[in-house]
N, CA and C of each residue as an Amber inpcrd file, in Angstrom:
protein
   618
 -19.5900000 -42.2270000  -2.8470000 -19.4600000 -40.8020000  -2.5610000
 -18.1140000 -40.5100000  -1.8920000 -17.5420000 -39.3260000  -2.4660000
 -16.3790000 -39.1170000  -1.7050000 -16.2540000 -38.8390000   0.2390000
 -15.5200000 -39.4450000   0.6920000 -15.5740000 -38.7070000   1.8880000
 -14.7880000 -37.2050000   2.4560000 -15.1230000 -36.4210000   2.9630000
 -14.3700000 -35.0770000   3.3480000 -13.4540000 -35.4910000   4.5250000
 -12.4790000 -34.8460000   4.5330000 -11.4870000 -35.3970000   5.3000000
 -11.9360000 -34.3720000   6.8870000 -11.4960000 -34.7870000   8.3850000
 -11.6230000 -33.5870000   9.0140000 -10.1510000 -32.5090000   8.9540000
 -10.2400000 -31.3390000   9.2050000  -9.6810000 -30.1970000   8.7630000
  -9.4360000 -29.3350000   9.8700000  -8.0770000 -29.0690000  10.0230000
  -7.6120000 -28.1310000  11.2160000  -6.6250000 -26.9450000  10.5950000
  -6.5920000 -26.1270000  10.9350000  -5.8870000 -24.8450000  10.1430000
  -5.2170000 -24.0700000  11.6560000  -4.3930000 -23.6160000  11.2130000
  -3.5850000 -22.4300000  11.9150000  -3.1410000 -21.9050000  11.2860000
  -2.4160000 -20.7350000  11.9040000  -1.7930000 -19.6200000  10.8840000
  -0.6180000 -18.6620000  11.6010000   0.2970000 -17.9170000  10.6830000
   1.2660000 -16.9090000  11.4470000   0.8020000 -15.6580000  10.4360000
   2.0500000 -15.0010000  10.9290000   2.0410000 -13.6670000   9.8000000
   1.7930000 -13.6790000   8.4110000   2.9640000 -15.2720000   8.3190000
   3.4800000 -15.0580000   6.4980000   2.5140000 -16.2390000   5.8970000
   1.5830000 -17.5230000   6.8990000   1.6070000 -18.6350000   6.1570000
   0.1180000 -19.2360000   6.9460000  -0.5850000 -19.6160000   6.4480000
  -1.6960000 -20.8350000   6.7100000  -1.4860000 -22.3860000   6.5310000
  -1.0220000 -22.8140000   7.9680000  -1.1230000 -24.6160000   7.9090000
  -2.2640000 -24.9500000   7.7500000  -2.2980000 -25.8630000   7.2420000
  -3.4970000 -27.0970000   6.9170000  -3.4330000 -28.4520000   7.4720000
  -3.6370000 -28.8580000   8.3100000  -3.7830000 -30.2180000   8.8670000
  -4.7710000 -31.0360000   8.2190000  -4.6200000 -32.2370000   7.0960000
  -5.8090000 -33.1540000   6.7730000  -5.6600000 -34.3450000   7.4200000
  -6.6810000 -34.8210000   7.7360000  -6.9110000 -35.7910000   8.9720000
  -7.0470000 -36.9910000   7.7630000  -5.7570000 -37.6390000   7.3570000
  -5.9580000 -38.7820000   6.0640000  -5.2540000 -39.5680000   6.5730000
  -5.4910000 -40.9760000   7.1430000  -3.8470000 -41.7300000   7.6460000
  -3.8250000 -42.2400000   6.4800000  -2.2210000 -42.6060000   6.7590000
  -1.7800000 -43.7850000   5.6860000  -1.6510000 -42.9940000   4.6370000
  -1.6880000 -41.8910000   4.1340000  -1.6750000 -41.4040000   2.7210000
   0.0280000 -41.8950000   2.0420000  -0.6940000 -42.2280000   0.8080000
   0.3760000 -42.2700000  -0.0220000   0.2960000 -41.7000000  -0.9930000
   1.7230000 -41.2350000  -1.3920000   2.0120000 -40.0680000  -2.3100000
   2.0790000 -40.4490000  -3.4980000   1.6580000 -41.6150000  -3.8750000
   1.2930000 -41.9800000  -5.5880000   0.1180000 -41.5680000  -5.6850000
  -1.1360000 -41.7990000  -4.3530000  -2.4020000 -41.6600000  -4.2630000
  -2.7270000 -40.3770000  -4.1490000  -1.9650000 -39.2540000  -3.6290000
  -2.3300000 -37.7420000  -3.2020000  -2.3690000 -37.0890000  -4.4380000
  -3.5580000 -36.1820000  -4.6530000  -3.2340000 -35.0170000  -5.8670000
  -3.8780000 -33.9680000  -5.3830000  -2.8480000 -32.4720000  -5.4050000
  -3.2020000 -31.2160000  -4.9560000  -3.1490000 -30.7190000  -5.8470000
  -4.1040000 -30.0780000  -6.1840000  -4.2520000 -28.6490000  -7.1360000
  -4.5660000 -27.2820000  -6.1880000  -3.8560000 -26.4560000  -6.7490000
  -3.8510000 -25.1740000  -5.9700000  -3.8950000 -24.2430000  -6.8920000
  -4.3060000 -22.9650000  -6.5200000  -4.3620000 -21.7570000  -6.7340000
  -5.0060000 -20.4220000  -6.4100000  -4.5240000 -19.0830000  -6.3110000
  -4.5800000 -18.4990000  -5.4640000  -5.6760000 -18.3000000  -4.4140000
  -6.8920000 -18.7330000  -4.8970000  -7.8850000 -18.9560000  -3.8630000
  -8.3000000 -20.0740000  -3.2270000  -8.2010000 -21.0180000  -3.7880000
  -8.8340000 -22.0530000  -4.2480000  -7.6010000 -23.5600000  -3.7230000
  -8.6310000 -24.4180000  -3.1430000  -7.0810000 -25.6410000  -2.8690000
  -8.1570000 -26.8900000  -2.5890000  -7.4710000 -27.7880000  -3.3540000
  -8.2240000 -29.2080000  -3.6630000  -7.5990000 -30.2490000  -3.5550000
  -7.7020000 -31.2640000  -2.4800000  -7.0130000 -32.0580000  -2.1150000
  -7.5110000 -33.2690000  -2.5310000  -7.0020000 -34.5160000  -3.3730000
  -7.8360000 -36.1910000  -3.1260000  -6.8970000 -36.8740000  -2.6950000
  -7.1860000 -37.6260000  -2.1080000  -6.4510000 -39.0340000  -1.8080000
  -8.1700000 -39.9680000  -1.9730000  -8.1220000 -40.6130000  -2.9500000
  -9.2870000 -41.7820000  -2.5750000  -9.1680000 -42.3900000  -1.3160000
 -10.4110000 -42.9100000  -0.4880000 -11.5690000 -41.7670000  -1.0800000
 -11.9260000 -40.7400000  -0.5350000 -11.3130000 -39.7710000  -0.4080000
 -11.1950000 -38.6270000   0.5250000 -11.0470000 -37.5740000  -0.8810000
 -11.8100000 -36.3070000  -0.6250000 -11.7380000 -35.3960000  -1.0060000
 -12.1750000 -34.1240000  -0.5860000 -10.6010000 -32.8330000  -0.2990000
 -11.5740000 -32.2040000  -0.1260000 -11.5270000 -30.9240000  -0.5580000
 -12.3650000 -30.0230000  -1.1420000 -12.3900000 -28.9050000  -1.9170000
 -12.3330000 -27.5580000  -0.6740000 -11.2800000 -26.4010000  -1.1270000
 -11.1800000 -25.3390000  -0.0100000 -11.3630000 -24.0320000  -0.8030000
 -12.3750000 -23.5130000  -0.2970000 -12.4560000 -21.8910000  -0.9990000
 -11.8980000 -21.0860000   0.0740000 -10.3220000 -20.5460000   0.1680000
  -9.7660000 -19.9000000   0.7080000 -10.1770000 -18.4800000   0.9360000
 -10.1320000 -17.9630000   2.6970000 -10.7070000 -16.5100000   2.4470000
 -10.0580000 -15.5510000   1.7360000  -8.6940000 -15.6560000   1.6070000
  -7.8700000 -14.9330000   1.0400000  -7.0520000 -15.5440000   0.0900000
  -5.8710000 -14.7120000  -0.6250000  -5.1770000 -15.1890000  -2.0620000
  -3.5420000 -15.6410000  -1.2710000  -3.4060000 -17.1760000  -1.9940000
  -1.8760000 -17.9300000  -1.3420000  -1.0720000 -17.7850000  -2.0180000
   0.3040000 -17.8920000  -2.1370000   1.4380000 -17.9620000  -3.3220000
   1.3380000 -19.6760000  -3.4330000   0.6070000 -19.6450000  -4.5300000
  -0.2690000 -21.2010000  -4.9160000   1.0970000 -22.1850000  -5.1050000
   1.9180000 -21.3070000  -5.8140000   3.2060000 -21.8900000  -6.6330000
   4.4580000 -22.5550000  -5.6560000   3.9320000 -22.1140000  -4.0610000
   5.6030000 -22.1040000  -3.0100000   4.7000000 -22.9730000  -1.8570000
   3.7640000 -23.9520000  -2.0760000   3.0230000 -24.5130000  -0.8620000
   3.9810000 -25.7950000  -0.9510000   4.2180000 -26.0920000   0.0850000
   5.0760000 -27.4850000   0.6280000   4.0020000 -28.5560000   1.5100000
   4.2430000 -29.5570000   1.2770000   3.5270000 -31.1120000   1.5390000
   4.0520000 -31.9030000   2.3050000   3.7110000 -32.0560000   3.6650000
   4.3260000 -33.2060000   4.5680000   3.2990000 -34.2830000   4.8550000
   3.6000000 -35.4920000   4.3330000   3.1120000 -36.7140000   4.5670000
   3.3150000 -37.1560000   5.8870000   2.3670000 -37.4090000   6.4070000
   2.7590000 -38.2410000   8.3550000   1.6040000 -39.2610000   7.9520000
   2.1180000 -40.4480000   9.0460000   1.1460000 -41.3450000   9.4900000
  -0.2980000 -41.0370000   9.4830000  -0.3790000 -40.3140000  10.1980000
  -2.2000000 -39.9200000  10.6720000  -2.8190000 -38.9970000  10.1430000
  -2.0480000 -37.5990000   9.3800000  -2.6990000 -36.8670000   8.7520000
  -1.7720000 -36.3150000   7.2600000  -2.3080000 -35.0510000   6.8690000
  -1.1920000 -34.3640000   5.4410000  -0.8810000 -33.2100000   6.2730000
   0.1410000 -32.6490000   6.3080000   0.5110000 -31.1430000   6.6660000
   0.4610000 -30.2960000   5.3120000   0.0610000 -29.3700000   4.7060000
  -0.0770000 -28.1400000   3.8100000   0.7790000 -26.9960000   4.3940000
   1.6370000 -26.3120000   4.1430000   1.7670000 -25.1430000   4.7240000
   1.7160000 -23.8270000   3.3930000   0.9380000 -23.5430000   3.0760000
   0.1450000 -22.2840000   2.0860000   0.7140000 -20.6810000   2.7250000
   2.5290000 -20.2220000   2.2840000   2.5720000 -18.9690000   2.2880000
   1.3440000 -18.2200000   1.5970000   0.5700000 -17.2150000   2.8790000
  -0.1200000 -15.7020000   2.3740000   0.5020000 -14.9390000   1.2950000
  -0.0910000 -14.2800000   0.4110000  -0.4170000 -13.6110000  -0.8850000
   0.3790000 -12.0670000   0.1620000  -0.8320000 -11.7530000   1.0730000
  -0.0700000 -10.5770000   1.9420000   0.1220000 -10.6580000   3.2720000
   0.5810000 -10.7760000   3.5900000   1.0090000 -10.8850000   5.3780000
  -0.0610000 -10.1490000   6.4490000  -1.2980000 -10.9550000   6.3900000
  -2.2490000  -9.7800000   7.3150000  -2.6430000 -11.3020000   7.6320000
  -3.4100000 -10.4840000   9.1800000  -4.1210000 -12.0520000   9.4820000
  -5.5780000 -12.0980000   9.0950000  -5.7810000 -13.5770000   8.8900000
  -7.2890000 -13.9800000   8.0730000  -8.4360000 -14.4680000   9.2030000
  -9.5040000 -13.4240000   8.9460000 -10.8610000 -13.6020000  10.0750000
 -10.8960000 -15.2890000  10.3320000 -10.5800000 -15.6520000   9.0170000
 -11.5510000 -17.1350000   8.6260000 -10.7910000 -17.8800000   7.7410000
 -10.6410000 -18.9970000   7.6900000  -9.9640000 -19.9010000   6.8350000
 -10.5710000 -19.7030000   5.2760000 -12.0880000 -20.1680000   5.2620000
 -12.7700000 -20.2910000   4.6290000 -13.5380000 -19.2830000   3.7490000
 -13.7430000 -18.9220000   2.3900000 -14.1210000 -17.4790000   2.1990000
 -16.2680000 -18.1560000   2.4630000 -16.5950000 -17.0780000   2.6410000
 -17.8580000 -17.1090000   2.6050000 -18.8270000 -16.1690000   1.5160000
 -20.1060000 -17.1370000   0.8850000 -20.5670000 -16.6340000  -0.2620000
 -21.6390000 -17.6700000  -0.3940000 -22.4930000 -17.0730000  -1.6180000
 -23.3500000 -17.9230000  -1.9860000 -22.7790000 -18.9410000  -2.8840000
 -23.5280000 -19.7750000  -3.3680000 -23.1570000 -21.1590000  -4.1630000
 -22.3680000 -20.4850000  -5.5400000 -23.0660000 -19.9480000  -6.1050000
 -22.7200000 -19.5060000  -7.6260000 -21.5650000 -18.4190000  -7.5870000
 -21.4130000 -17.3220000  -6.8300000 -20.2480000 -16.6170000  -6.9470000
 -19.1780000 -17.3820000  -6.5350000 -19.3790000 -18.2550000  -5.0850000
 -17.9810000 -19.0010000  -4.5750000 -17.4480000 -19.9610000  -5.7110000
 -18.2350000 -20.1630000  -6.9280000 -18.2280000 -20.8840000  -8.0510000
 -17.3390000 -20.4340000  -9.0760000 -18.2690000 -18.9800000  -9.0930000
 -17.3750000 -18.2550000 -10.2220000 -15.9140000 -17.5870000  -9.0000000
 -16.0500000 -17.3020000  -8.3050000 -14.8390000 -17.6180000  -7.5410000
 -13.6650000 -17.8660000  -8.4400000 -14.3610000 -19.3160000  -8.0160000
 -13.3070000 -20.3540000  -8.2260000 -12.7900000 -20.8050000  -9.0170000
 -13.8960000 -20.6200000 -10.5660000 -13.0680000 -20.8100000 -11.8800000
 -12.1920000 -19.5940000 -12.0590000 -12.4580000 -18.5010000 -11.7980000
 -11.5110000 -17.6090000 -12.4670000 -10.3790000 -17.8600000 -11.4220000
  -9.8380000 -18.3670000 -10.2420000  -8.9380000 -18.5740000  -9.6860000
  -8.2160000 -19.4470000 -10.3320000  -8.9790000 -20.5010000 -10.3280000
  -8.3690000 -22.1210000 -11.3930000  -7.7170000 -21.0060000 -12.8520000
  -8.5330000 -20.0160000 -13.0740000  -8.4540000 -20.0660000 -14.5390000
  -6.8530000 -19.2600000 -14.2740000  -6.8230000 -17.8690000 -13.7250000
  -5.7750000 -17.4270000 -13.1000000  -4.5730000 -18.4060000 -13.0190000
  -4.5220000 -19.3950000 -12.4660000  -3.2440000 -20.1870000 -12.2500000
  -2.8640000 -20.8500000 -13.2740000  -3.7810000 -21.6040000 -14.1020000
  -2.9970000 -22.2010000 -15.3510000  -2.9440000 -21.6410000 -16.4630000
  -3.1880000 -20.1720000 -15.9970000  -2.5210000 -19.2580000 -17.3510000
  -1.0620000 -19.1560000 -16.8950000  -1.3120000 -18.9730000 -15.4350000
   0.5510000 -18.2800000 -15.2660000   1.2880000 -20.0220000 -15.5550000
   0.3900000 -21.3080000 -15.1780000   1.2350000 -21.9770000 -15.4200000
   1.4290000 -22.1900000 -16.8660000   0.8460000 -22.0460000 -18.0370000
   1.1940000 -22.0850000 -19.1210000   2.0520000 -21.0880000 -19.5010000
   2.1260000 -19.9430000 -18.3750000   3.3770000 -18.7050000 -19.4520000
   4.6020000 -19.4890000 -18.4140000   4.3540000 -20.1400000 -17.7670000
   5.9080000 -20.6520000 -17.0450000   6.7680000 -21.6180000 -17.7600000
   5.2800000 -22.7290000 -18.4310000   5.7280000 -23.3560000 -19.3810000
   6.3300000 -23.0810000 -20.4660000   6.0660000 -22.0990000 -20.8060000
   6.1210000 -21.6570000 -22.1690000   7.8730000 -20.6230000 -21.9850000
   7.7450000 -19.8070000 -21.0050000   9.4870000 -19.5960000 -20.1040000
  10.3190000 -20.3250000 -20.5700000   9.8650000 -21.5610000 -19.8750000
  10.9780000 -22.8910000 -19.5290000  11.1050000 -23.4270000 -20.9920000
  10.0920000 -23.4150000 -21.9890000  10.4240000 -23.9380000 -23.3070000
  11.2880000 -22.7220000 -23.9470000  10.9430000 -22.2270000 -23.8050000
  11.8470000 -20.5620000 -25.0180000  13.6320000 -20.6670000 -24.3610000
  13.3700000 -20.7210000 -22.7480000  14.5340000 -20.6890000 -22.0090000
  15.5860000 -21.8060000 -22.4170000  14.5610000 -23.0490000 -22.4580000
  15.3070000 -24.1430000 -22.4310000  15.9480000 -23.8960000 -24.3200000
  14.8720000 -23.5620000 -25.3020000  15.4300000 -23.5810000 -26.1830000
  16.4270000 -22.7600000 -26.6600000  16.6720000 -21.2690000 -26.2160000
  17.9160000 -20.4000000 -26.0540000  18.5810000 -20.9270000 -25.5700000
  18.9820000 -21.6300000 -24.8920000  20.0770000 -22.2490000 -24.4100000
  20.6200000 -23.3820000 -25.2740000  19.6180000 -24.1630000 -26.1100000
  20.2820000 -25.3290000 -26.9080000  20.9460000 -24.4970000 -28.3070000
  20.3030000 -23.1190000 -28.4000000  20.7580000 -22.2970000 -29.7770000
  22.1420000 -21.7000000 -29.6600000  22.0770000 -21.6490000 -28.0300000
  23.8510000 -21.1000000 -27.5630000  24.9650000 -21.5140000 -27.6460000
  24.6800000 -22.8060000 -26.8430000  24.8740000 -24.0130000 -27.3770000
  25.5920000 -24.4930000 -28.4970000  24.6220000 -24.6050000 -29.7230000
  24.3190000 -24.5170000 -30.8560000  25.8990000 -23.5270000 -31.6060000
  25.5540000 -22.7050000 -31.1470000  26.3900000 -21.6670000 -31.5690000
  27.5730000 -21.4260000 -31.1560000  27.8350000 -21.8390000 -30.0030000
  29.2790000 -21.8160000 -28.8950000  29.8340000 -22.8950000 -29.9720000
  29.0850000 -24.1570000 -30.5720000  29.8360000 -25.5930000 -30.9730000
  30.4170000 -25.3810000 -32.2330000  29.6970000 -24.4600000 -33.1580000
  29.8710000 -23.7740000 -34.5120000  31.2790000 -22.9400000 -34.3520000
  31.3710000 -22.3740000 -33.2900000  32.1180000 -20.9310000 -33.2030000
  33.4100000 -21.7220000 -33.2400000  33.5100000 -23.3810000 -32.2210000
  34.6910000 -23.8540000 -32.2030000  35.0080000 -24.6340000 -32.9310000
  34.1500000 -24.8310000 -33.9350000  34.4110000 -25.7130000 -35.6110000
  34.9030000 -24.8700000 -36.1410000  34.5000000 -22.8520000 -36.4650000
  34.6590000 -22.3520000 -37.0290000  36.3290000 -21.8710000 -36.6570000
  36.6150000 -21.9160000 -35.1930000  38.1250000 -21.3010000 -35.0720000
  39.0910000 -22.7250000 -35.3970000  38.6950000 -23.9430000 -35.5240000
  39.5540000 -25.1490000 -35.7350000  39.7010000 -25.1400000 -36.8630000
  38.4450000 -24.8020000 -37.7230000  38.7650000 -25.1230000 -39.3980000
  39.6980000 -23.8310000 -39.5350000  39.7470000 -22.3710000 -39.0110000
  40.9780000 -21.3540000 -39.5590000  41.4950000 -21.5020000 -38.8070000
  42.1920000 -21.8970000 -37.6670000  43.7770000 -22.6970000 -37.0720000
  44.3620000 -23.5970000 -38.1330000  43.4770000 -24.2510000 -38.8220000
  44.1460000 -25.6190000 -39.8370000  44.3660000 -24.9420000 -40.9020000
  43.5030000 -24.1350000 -41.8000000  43.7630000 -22.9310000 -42.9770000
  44.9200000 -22.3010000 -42.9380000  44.9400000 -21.8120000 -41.6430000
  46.2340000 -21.0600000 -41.3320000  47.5930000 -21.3740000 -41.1930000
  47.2250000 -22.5880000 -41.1860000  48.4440000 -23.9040000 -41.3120000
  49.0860000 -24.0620000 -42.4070000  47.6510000 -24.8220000 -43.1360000
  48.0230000 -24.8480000 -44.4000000  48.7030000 -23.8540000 -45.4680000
  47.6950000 -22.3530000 -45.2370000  48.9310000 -21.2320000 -45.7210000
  50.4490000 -21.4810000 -45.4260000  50.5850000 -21.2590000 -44.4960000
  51.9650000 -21.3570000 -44.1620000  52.4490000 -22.0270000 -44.4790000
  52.0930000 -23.3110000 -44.7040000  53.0810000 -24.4220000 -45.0260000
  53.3000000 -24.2420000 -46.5410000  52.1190000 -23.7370000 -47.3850000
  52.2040000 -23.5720000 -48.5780000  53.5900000 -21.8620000 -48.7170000
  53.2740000 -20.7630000 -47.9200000  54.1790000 -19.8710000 -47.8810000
  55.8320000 -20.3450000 -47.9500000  55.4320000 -20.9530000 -46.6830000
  57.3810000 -21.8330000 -46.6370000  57.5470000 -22.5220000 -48.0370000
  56.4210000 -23.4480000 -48.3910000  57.0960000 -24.1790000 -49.7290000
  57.0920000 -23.0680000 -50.8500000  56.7500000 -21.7220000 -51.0650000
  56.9030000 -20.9060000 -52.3300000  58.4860000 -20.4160000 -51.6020000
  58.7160000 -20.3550000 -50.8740000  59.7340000 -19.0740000 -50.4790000
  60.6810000 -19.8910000 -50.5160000  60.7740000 -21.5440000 -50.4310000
  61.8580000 -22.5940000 -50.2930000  62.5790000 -22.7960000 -51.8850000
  61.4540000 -22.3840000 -52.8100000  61.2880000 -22.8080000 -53.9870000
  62.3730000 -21.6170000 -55.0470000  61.3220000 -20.2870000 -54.4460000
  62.1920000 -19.1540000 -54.4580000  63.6570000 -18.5290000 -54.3260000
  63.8460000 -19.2880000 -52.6380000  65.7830000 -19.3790000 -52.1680000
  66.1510000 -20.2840000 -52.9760000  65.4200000 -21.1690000 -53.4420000
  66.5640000 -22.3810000 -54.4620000  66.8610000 -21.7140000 -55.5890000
  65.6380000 -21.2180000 -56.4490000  66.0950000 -20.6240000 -57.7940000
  66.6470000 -19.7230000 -57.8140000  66.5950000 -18.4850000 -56.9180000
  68.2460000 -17.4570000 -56.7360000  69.1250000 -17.8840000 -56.6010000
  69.2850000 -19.0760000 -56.3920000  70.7050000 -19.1920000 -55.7530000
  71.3560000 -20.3210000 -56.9920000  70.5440000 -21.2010000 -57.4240000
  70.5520000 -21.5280000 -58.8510000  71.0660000 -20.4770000 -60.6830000
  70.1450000 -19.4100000 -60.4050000  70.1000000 -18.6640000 -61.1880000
  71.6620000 -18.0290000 -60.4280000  71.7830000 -17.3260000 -59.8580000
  73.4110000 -16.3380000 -59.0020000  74.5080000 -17.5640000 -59.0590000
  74.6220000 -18.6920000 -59.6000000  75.5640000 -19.6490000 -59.7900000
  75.9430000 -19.5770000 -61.2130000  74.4920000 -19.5350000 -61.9060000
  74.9960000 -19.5150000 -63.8440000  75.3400000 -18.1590000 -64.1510000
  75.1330000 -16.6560000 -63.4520000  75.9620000 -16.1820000 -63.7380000
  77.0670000 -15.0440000 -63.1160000  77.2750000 -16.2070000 -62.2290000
  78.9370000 -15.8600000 -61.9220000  79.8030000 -16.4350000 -62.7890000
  81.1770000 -15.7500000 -63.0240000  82.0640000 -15.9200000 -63.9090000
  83.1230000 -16.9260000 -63.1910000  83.2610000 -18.1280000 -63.5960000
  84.2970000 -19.0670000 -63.3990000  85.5890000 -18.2780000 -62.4330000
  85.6570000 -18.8680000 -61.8230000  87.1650000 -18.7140000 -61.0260000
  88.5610000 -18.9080000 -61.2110000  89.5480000 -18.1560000 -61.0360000
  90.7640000 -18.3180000 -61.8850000  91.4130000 -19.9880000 -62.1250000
  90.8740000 -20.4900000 -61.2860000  91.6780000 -22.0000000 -61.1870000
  90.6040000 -22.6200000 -61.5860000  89.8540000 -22.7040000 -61.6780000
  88.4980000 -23.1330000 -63.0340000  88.9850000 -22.9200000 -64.3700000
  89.4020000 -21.8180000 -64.2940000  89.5500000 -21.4960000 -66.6160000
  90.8360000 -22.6240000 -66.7750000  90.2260000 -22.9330000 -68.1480000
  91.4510000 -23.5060000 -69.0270000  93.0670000 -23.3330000 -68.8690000
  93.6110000 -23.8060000 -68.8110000  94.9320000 -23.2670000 -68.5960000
  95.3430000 -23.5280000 -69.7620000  96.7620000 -22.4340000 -69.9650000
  98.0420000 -22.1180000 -71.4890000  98.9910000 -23.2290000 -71.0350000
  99.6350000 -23.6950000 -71.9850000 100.8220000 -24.6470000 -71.4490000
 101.6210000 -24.4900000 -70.2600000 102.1460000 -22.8010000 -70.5900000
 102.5270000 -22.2560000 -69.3420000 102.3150000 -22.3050000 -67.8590000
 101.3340000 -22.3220000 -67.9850000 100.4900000 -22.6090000 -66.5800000
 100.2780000 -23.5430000 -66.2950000 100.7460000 -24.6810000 -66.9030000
 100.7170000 -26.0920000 -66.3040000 102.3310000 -25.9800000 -65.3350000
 102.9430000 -25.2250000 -65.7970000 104.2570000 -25.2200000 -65.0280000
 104.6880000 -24.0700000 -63.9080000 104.8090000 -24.2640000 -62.5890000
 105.6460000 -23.5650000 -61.2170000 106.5510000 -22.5990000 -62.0900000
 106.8720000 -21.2740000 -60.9110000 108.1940000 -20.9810000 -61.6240000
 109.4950000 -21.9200000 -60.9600000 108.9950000 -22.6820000 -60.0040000
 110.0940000 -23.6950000 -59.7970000 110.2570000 -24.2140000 -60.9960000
 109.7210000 -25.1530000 -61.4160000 109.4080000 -25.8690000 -62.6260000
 110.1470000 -25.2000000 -63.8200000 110.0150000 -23.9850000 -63.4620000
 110.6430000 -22.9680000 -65.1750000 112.2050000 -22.9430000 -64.6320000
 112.1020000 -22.4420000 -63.4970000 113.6790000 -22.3850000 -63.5300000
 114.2000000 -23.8280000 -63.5540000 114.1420000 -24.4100000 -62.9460000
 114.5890000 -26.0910000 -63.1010000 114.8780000 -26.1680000 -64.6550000
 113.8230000 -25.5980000 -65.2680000 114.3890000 -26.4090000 -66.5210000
 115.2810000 -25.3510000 -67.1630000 115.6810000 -24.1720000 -66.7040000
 116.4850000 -22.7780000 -67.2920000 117.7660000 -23.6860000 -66.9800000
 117.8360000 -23.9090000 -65.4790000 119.4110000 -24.9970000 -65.6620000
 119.8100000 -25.7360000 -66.1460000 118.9400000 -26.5330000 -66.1610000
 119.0570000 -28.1110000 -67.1110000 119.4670000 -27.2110000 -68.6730000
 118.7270000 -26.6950000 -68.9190000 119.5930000 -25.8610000 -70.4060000
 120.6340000 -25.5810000 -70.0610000 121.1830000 -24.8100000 -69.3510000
 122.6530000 -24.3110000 -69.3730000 123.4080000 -25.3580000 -69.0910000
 123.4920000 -26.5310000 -68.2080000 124.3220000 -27.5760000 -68.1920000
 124.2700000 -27.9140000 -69.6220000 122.9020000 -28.1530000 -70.2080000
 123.4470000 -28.7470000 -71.8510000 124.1370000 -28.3510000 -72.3790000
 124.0480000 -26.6910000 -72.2560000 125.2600000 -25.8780000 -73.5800000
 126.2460000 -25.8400000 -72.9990000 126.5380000 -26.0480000 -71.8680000
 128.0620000 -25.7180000 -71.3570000 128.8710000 -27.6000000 -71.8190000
 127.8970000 -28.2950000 -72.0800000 128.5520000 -29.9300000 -72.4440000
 128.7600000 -29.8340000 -73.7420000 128.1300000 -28.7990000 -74.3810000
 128.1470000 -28.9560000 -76.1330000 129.2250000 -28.2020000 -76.3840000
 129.5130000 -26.9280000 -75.6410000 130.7990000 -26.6130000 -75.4410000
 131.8440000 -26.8590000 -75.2160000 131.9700000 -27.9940000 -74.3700000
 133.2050000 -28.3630000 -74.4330000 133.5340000 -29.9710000 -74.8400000
């Protein structure tokens, strides 16, 4: 049979301590279930079940392990003070009590769960999407590259063949064309040889 632990309570404005009289507890061995009415403590072989007079913030209760006993400290639902630790009732309502309290808490803990899954999974889709967004601006940084590089090579291609094509038809330059016999010779060259004639005829002359 389980044993009940002995049980000391105090209280302030905002909060109900719980003193359980358990030495030695260890915290592999402790399991608390809570909720807003309702608070259930084991450590083998100690157990002990609490129908609270009033409603706790089940979700914000803190646990101090000591030598000789457990400390509980159970923030109040509303800040008023409580006649009685304990609610009082017959067997079967403090019953139904108590399931719909139990039942109360692991609904909210399943919509917390269920929070933390949707939450957690919006965040891996963001994620998700932040990682896409920077594949998507790397692959058009590199596109944009590639244009260009392809732009420069049409426009490189382009300045060559104008300037190709504006070579075949320009018209040769005067010292390019063919030259007349004439033009192989200076007018130094012409007169030089105008003298050299006249010395000849002036020798044939005399």
């Amino acid at each position: 049979m389980p044993i009940t632990p002995k049980l000391n309570w105090e209280q302030s404005e905002s909060d109900v301590t719980l003193t359980v009289h358990i030495k030695h507890a260890l915290k592999s061995k402790l399991s608390i279930t809570s909720s807003p009415l309702f608070l259930k403590v084991n450590h083998k072989p100690y157990l002990l079940d609490l129908d609270l007079n009033k409603e706790i913030l089940y979700s914000d209760i803190r646990v101090t392990i000591m030598p000789e006993y457990i400390k509980i400290y159970c923030p109040k639902e509303k800040k008023v003070e409580w006649e009685a630790l304990r609610a009082i009732g017959d067997k079967e309502s403090l019953k139904k009590r108590r399931e719909e309290s139990v039942s109360q808490a692991e609904q909210a803990r399943y919509k917390h769960l269920q929070r933390v899954k949707e939450e957690k999974k919006d965040a891996q889709e963001k994620a998700l999407r932040s990682h896409w967004a920077v594949q998507d601006k790397h692959k058009k940084a590199v596109e944009d590259l590639k244009q260009r590089d392809i732009q420069l090579g049409k426009e490189e291609i382009a300045n060559f063949a104008g300037k190709f094509t504006k070579n075949l038809d320009e018209k040769p330059e005067d010292h390019d064309k063919p030259k007349s016999p004439s033009d192989l010779f200076t007018e130094g060259d012409v007169e030089t040889g105008r003298i050299e004639r006249n010395r000849e005829r002036g020798r044939l002359k005399g």
